[in-house]
Every structure is written in C-alpha cells, then in structure tokens.
C-alpha positions as CSV (number, residue, x, y, z in Angstrom):
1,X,-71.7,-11.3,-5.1
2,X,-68.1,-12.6,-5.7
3,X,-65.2,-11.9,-3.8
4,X,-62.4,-9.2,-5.0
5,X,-59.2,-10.3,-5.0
6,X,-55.4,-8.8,-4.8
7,X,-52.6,-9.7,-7.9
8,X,-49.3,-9.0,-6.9
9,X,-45.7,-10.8,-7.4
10,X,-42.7,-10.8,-5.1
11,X,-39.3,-11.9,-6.3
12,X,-37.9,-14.1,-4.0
13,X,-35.2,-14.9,-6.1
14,X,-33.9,-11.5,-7.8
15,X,-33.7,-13.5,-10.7
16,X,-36.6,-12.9,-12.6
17,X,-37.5,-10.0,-15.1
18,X,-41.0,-11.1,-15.8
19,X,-43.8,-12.7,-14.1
20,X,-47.1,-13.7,-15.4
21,X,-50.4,-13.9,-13.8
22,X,-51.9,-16.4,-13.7
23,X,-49.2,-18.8,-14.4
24,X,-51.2,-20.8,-17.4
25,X,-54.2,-19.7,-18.8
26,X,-56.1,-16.9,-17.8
27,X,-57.5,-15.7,-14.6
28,X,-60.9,-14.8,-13.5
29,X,-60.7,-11.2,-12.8
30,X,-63.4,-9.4,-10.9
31,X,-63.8,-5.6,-12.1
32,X,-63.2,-3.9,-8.1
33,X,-59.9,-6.2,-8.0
34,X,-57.0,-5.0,-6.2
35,X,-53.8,-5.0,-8.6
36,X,-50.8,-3.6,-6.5
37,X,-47.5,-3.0,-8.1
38,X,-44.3,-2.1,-6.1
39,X,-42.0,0.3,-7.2
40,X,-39.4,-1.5,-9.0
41,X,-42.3,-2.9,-10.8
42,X,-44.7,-2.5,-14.1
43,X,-47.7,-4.3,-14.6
44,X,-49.0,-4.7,-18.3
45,X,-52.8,-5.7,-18.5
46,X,-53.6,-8.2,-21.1
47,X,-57.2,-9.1,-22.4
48,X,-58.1,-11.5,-25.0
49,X,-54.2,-11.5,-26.3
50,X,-54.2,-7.6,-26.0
51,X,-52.4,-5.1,-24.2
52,X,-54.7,-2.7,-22.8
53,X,-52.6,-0.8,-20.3
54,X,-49.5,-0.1,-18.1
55,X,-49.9,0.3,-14.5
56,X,-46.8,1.8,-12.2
57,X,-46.1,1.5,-8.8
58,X,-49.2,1.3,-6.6
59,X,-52.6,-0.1,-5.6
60,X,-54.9,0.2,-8.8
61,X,-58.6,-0.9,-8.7
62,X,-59.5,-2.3,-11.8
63,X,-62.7,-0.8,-13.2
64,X,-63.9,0.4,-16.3
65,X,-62.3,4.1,-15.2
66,X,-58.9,2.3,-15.7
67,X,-59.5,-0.3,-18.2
68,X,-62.7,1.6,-20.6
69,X,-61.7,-1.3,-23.3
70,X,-63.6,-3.5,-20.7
71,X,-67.0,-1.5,-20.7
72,X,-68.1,-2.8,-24.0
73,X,-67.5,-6.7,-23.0
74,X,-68.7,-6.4,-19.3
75,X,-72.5,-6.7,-19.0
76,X,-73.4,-4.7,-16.8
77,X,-76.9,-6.2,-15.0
78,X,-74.1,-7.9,-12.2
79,X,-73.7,-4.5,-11.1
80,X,-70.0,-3.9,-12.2
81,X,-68.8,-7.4,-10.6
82,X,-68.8,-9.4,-13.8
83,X,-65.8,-11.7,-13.7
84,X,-63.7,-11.7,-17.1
85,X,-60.5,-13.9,-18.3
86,X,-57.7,-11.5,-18.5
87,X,-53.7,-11.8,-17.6
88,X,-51.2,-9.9,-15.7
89,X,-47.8,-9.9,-16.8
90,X,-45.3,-8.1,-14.0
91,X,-42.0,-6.7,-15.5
92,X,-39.1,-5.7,-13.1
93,X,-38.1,-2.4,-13.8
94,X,-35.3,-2.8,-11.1
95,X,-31.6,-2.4,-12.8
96,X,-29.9,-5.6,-13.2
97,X,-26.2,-5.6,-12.2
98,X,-23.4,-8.0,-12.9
99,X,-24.4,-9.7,-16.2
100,X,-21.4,-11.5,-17.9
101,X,-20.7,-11.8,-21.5
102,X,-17.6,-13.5,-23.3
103,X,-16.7,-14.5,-26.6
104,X,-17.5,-18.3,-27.1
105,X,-15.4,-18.9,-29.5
106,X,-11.7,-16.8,-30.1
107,X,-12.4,-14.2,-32.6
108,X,-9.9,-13.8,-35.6
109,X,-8.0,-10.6,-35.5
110,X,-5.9,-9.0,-38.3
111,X,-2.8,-7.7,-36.2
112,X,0.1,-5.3,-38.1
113,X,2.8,-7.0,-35.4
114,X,1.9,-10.1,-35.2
115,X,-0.1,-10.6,-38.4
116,X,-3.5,-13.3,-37.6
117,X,-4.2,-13.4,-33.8
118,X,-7.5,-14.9,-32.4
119,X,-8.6,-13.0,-29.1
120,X,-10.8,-14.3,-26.8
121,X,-12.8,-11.6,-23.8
122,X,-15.1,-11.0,-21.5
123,X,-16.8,-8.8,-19.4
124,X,-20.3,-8.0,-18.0
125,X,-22.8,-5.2,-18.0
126,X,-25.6,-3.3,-16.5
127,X,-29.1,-3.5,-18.3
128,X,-32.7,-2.6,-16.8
129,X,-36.5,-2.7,-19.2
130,X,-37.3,0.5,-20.8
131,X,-40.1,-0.3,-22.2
132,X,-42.2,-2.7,-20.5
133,X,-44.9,-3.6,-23.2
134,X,-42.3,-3.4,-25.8
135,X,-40.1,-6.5,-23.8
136,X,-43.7,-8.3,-23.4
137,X,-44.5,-8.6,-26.9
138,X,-41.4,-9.1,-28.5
139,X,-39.3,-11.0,-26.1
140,X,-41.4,-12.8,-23.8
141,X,-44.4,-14.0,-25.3
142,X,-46.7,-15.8,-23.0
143,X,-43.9,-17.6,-21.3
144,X,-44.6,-17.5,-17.1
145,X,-41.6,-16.6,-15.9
146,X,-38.4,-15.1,-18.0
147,X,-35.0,-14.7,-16.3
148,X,-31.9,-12.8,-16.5
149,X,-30.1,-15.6,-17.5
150,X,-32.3,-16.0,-20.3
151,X,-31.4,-12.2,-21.2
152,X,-27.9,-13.4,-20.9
153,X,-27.4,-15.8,-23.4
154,X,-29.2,-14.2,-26.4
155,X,-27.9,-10.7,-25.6
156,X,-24.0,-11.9,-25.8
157,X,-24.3,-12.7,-29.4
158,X,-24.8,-9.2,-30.3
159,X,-22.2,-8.0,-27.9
160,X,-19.1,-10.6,-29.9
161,X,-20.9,-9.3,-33.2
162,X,-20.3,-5.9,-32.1
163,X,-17.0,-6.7,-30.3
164,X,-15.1,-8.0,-33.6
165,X,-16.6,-5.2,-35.6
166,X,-15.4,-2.0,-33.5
167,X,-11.9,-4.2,-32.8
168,X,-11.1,-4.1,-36.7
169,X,-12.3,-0.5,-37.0
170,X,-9.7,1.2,-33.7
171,X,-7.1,-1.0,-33.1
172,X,-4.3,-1.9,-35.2
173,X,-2.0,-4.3,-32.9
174,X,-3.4,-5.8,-29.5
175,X,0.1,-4.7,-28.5
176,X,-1.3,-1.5,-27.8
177,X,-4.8,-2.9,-26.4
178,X,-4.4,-1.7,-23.0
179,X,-4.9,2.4,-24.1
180,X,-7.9,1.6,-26.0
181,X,-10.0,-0.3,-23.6
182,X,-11.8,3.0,-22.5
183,X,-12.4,4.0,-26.5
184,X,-13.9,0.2,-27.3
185,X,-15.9,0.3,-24.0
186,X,-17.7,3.3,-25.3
187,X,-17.9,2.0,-28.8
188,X,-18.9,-0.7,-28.2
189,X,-21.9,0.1,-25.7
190,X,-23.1,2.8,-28.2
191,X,-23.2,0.2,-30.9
192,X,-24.9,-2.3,-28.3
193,X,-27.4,0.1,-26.6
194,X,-28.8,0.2,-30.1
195,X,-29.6,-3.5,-30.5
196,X,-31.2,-3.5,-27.1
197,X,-33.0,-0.4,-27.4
198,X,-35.2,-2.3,-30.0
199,X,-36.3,-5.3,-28.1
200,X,-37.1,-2.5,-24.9
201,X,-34.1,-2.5,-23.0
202,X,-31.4,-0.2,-21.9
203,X,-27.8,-0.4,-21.5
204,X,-26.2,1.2,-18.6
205,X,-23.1,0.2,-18.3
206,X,-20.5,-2.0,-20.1
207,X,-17.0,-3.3,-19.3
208,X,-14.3,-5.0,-20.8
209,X,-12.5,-6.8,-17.7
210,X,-9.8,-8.5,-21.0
211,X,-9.1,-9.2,-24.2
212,X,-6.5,-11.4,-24.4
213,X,-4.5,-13.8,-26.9
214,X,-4.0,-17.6,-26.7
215,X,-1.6,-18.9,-24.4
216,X,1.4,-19.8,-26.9
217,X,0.6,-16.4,-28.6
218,X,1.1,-14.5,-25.0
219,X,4.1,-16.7,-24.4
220,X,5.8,-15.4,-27.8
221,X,5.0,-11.9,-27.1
222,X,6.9,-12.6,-23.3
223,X,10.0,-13.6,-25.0
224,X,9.4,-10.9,-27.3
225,X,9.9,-8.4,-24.6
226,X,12.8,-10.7,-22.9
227,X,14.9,-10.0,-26.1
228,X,13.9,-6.5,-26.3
229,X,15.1,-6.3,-22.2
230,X,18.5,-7.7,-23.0
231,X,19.4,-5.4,-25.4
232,X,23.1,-6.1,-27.4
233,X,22.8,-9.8,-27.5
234,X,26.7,-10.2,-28.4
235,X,27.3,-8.6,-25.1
236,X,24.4,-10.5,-23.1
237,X,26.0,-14.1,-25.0
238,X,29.3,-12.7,-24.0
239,X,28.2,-11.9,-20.1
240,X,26.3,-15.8,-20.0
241,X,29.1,-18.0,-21.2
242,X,31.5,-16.0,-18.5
243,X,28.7,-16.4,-15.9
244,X,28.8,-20.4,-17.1
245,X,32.4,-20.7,-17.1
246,X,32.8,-19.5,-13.4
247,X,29.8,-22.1,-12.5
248,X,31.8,-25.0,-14.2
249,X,33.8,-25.5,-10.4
250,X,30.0,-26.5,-9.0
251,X,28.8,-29.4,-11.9
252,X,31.1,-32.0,-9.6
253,X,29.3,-34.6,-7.5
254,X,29.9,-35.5,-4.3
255,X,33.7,-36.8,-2.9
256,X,32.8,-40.2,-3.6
257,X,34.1,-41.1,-7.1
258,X,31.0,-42.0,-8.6
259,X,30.4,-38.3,-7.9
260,X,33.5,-37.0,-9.2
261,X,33.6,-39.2,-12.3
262,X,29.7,-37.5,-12.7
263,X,30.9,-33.9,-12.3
264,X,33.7,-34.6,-14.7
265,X,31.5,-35.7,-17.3
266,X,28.9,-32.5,-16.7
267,X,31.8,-30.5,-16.8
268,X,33.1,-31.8,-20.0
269,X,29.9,-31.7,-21.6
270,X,29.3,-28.1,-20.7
271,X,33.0,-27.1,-21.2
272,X,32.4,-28.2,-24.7
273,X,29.1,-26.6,-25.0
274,X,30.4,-23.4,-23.5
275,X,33.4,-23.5,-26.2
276,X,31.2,-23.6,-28.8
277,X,28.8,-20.8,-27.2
278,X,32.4,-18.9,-26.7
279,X,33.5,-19.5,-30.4
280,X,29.8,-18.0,-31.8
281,X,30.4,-14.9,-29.9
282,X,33.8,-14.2,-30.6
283,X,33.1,-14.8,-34.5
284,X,30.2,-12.1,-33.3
285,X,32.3,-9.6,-32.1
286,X,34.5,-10.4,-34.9
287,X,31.9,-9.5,-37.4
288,X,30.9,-6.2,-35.1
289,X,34.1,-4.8,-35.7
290,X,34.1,-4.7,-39.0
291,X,32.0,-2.5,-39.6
292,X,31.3,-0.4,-42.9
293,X,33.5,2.5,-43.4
294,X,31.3,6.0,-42.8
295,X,30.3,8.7,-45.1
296,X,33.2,10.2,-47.2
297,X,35.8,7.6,-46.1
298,X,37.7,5.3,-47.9
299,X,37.5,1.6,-46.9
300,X,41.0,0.2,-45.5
301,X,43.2,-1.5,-47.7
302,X,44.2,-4.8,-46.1
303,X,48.5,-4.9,-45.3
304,X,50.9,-6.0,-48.0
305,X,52.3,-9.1,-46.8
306,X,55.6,-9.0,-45.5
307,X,58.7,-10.3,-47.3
308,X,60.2,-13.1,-45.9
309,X,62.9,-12.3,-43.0
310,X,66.1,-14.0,-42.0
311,X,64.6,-16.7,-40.0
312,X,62.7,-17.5,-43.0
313,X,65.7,-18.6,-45.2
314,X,68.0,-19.6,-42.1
315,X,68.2,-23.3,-43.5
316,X,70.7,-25.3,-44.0
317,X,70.6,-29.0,-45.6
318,X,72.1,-32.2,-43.0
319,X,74.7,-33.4,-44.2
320,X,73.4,-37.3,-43.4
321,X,69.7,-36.9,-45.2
322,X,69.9,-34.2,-47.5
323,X,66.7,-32.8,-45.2
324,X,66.2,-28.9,-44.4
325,X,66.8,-27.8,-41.0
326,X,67.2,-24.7,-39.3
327,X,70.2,-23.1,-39.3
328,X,70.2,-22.3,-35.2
329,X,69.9,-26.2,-35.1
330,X,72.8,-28.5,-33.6
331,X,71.4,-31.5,-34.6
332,X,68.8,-32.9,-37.6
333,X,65.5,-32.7,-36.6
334,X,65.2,-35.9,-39.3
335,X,68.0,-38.2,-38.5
336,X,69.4,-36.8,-35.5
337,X,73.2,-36.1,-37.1
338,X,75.3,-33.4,-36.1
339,X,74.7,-30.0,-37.6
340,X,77.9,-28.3,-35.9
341,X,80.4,-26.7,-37.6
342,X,82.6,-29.2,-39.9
343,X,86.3,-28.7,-41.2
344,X,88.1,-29.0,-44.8
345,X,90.2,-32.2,-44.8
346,X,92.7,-30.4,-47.5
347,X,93.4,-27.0,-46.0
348,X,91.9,-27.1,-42.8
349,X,88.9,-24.4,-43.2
350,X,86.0,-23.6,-41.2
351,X,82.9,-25.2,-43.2
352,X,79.3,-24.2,-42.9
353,X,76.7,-26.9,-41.8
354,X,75.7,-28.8,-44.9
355,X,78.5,-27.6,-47.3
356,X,79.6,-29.8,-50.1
357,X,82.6,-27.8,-51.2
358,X,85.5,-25.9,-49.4
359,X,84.8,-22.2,-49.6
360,X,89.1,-21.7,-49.5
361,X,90.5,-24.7,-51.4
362,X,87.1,-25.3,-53.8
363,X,88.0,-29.2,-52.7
364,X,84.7,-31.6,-51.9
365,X,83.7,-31.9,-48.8
C-alpha cells in the first residue's frame, strides 16, 4: 500500500505570491494525501492542466469527496490509494505592503503657467489576490514560483498610463499640485483598481509621495517666487545699491600695498558698477513719477520757458579781442586785458567796458 503524504509551502522569504507543487512536472498524488493550507493561504488543485478546486485555510484530505472530478479517472481495485499526476499551486492571500511605482520616464504635461512641463513621480501601494484561480490562469501560468517584484514591474505601466490621464483631466498648473494630491490619489486608484481587478487582484491603497518638475524647471519657479517676495523692484534696486555703496569701505585688501592697490581696483570696479546700477534706478523712479494723468483730468502742460534775464545779456565786448565777456568781469577771460572802467581822452567821461564811442562828446574811443 503506498504511503500518504503532506503538501504544504512556507514562505521563508515574504517575497513570494505563488508557489507551485511540485516544482516541475507533476507529482504523484495519493488519494488520502494530506494538503494543509495556512491562513494567509489558497491552494488551487490542478489536474491534467485543469483547475478542479480551491481549498482555504486548513488540513484537507484529498479524496473523491473533495475532488469528484477524480472518481471517473481513479480505478478503483487499489482500494482508493491509486496515485495520479496532479499539481498544487499555493497563492498568498496575505496583503502586500510597500510596493513602489514611478514614472520611468518624465511625462509631458500641458501647464496654463508655465506652458509644457514634464513631471516625473512616484509612490507605492497596497495590493493583496482576490481571486486566486483567476491570478493562476492568467498571470502565472505554470511558472514555480512568481514574486512581488514581478507584480511590480508590469503593474507600474498601468499606474503612469493612468497617472498622465487623470493629471490632464484635474489639474491645470502643477503650481497648484499640492491641494490635489488627495483628489488624484483617489482618481487614480479608482481608475487602477479597475485594471487589477481583471487579472484577480485588489487595490488597497495608493499614494502619491511626489510629483515633481525637472530640476532647472523647479529652480525657475524658485526665482519666480523670489521676485514675487521682493515686491516693488525700483525700491528693492534702490535699497541694494545703498546696501552696496556702504560695503564699498570693506573691498580693500590688507595694509600692505599690494592689498591696498587690490581694494582700490575692487572698489573702482564696483563703484562703477554701482553707478550704473544707481543711474537705471533713478531713470526708474524717473519714469514712476510720471505717471498718466487720472480719470477726468487734464494732463500738465509742460512750463513756458523763461525769457532771458539780466545776467543773460550782461556782456560786454574786450576792448583787446573783440571777444564777449561778462559784464561783472574785471579782466578778459580770452586775452586777459583789463575790463575796468576806461575814460574819454577829449572830455574826460566815464566810458563803459568795451565802448567805441564817447557817450558825452560822440568822439572815438
């Protein structure tokens, strides 16, 4: 009479989803064989490439009671003991935390703000089997062992699919990512749960730990905010070339005069460079003033300009070079000759600076 046996599979590792029995080939199953399944397992029977049944948790004794498919291929004249080729496939119906998924590749987005952005995330999720025979049939095939890692890698793809679809259906700008995260968690679970309800599975839970921009874009968007923080830039260039001028004391070197000569040149250089930052804003706060007249007002009319005063036509010609000086002046600012006041030679008068004829005889000068 042969020998029953017990099948049964431990998981060492906590890696591994399925487990088949025997390893290659079939196994010599005697009818009155002990199968014991734990309870974070599911056995499905196979037989001749067939599924004939699920057993749960516990010790089943496989006989025709459990497995009536058998009584028409058993002969029976071995009194019930008849061995027969069959397999045992062992599906962990335990939950499996901590699976990661990311996006392989950045995935365009169409952004309002900052018009083509690619985004790159990640995350991970809970998943456990649903449907033992189901995951058997149509994911694992006669393969002995089949991991989570395995689950891994072809489950992402539809997570990215999914990912880049719900993105371009909520969100407008990933400006405003951080108060959707709870919205495309749900999304895109709902949307996931779907594809993995087909191949026997079921999604538990899934998180979005980021989605984030490229490096250079997140740098832009930082000095994006920096501008937005300083608020009127005339006053904030204003504010930095005072705060550069009063720093213009430290540029010098040491009190050697290699030093000194060095600080002379750093302070030249940034003296001229702060003249020029100096000059921009000014012509800024130049142009802020003017600003357009308001609602109902007329614009101002720019001054006449003013007729020419005293000082304008005080000039008087030197006698010596016939050149215009003023009329204040004591000597020519041309040839240096006396501007003071000069005498008639016939009746003695008073003359002006630079007259050619006697205002009281009418006689040349």
């Amino acid at each position: 009479m042969a020998l029953l046996q017990t099948i049964e599979w431990r998981d060492v590792t906590g890696e591994e989803i399925v487990h088949r029995w025997p390893a290659e080939g079939s196994g010599n199953i005697i009818l009155g064989s002990q199968l014991v399944v734990r309870e974070s397992q599911n056995a499905v029977f196979f037989r001749d490439g067939q599924a004939l049944d699920v057993f749960g948790p516990g010790r089943h004794t496989l006989t025709t009671l459990n497995l009536p498919l058998l009584g028409t291929a058993i002969a029976a004249p071995f009194g019930g003991t008849t061995p027969f080729q069959a397999e045992v496939y062992f599906v962990n119906m335990r939950v499996f935390t901590d699976l990661k998924w990311g996006t392989p590749e950045p995935v365009l987005f169409r952004d309002k703000e900052l018009d083509m952005v690619r985004l790159r995330s990640f995350g991970e999720y809970t998943m456990r089997v649903r449907d033992p025979q189901m995951f058997v049939n149509m994911v694992v095939g006669t393969e002995h062992v089949y991991t989570q890692t395995q689950v891994q890698e072809w489950l992402r793809d539809f997570i990215v699919t999914r990912l880049t679809s719900v993105l371009g259906q909520t969100m407008e700008t990933i400006l405003d990512l951080p108060q959707y995260y709870n919205d495309l968690g749900a999304a895109i679970k709902a949307r996931v749960g779907e594809d993995f309800t087909r191949y026997g599975l079921e999604l538990i839970d899934f998180l979005i730990q980021a989605i984030s921009p490229p490096e250079e874009v997140a740098q832009m968007i930082d000095q994006r905010a920096a501008m937005r923080g300083v608020g009127d830039m005339r006053s904030f260039l204003q504010f930095r070339t005072a705060q550069a001028i009063g720093n213009m004391p430290q540029a010098g070197g040491d009190a050697s005069g290699a030093g000194s000569m060095a600080g002379m040149g750093a302070g030249l250089g940034a003296g001229v460079a702060m003249g020029g930052a100096m000059m921009e804003a000014m012509r800024d706060a130049f142009r802020g003033d003017q600003q357009p007249p308001a609602a109902g007002q007329q614009p101002a009319q720019p001054a006449a300009p003013s007729s020419p005063g005293p000082a304008d036509a005080g000039q008087v010609s030197c006698p010596q070079c016939q050149q215009p000086a003023p009329a204040t002046a004591k000597f020519c600012p041309n040839c240096g000759a006396s501007l003071g006041a000069a005498q008639c030679g016939n009746c003695g008068a008073t003359l002006p600076a630079g007259a050619k004829f006697c205002a009281e005889c009418g006689k040349p000068v």
